[in-house]
N, C-alpha and C positions, 0 to 999 in steps of 0.2 A: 427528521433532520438527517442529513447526510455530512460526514467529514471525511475529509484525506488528509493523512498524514505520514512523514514518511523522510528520506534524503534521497538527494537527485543529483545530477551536473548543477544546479546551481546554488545548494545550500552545502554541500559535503563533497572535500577533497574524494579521490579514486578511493584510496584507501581508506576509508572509511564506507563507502557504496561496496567495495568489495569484501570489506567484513559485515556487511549485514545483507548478502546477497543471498536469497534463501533456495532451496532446492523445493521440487515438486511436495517431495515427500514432509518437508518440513513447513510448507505454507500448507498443506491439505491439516496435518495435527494439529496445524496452529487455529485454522478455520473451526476443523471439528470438536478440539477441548475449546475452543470460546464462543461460539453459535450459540444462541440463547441463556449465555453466561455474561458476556461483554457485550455481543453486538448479535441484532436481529440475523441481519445480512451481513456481508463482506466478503471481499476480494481481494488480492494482494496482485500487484504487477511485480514483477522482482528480474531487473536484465542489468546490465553489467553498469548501466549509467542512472538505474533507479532499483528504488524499493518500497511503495508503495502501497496502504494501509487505505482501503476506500471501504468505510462502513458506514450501518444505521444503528444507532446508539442500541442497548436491547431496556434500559432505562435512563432515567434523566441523569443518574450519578456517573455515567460515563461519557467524556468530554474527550477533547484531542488530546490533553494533556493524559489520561487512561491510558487513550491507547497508544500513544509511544512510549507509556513505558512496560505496555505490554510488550512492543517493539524491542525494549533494551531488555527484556527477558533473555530473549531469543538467544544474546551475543552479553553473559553476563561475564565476561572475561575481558570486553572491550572496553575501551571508553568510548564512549557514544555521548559527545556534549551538547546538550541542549541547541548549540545554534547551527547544528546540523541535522534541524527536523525542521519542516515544514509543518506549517497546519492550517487547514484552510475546510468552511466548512456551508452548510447552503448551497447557494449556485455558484460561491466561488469552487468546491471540492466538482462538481459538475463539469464546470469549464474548463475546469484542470483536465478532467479526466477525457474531454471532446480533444483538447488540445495536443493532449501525450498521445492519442487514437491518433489524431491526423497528423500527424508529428511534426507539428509546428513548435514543440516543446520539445523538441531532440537538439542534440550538441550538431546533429549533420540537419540540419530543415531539411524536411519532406524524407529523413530515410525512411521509408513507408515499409521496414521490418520491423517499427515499432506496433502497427494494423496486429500484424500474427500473434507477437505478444501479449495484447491487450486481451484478445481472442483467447488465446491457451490460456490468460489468467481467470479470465470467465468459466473457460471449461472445467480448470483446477477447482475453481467455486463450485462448478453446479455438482460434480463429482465427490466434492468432501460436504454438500448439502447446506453451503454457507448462503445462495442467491433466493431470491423470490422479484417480486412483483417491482421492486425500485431497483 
C-alpha cells in the first residue's frame, strides 16, 4: 500500500503551503526518525504551492490519517485544519504523483520545474535512506 498525503494549491490557502513548507534538512530528519518506524519508504515533495507525504505504511496501524498528523508535528504552533490535507492512497496516491511529475497538477500546467523537484525530493529520499523498490 502506498498513500499521499499532504496540502497543495488546491486543498490549502498560500499561507498555510507556506507554513508547512519544509527545508532539505527538515524533510531528511523527518524521513530518517520515521523509516521503519511510521513508513517502510517515503518521500516528501515540499515547493512553495505543495507539501507532500508519499509513503508505504511500515505496518497496518499506520493509515493517512498517521501520517498527517505526523505532518502537523512538524508545524505544532500552526493551525493546520483537517480540510487542508489531502489523502489519497493506492493508484490514486500514484496518479497523483505521475501527475505533479508531469505538471498537469501545477497552478501554471506544464510548468515543467515542477520535473526537478519531484527529482531532488527523490534524491532527499535516497540520501536520508527513506526509498527502496516501490
Amino acid at each position: 500500500m502506498i498513500y499521499a498525503v499532504g496540502v497543495n494549491h488546491h486543498t490549502a490557502p498560500v499561507t498555510v503551503r507556506e507554513c508547512l513548507h519544509l527545508s532539505d534538512d527538515e524533510i531528511t530528519d523527518f524521513l530518517r526518525g520515521n523509516t521503519g518506524r511510521l513508513f517502510r519508504e517515503a518521500g516528501i515533495v515540499s515547493t512553495c504551492n505543495r507539501t507532500e507525504l508519499y509513503a508505504v505504511p511500515a505496518d497496518d496501524d499506520v493509515d493517512g490519517e498517521r501520517l498527517i498528523t505526523e505532518l502537523r508535528r512538524l508545524r505544532p504552533e500552526k493551525e493546520l485544519r483537517d480540510e487542508h490535507f489531502f489523502r489519497l492512497m493506492f493508484c490514486g496516491a500514484v496518479s497523483h504523483l505521475h501527475k505533479v511529475a508531469s505538471a498537469i497538477d501545477s497552478q501554471i500546467l506544464g510548468d515543467m520545474q515542477i520535473l526537478s523537484q519531484v527529482k531532488h525530493a527523490w534524491e532527499v529520499a535516497a540520501d536520508a535512506g527513506s526509498v527502496g523498490n516501490i
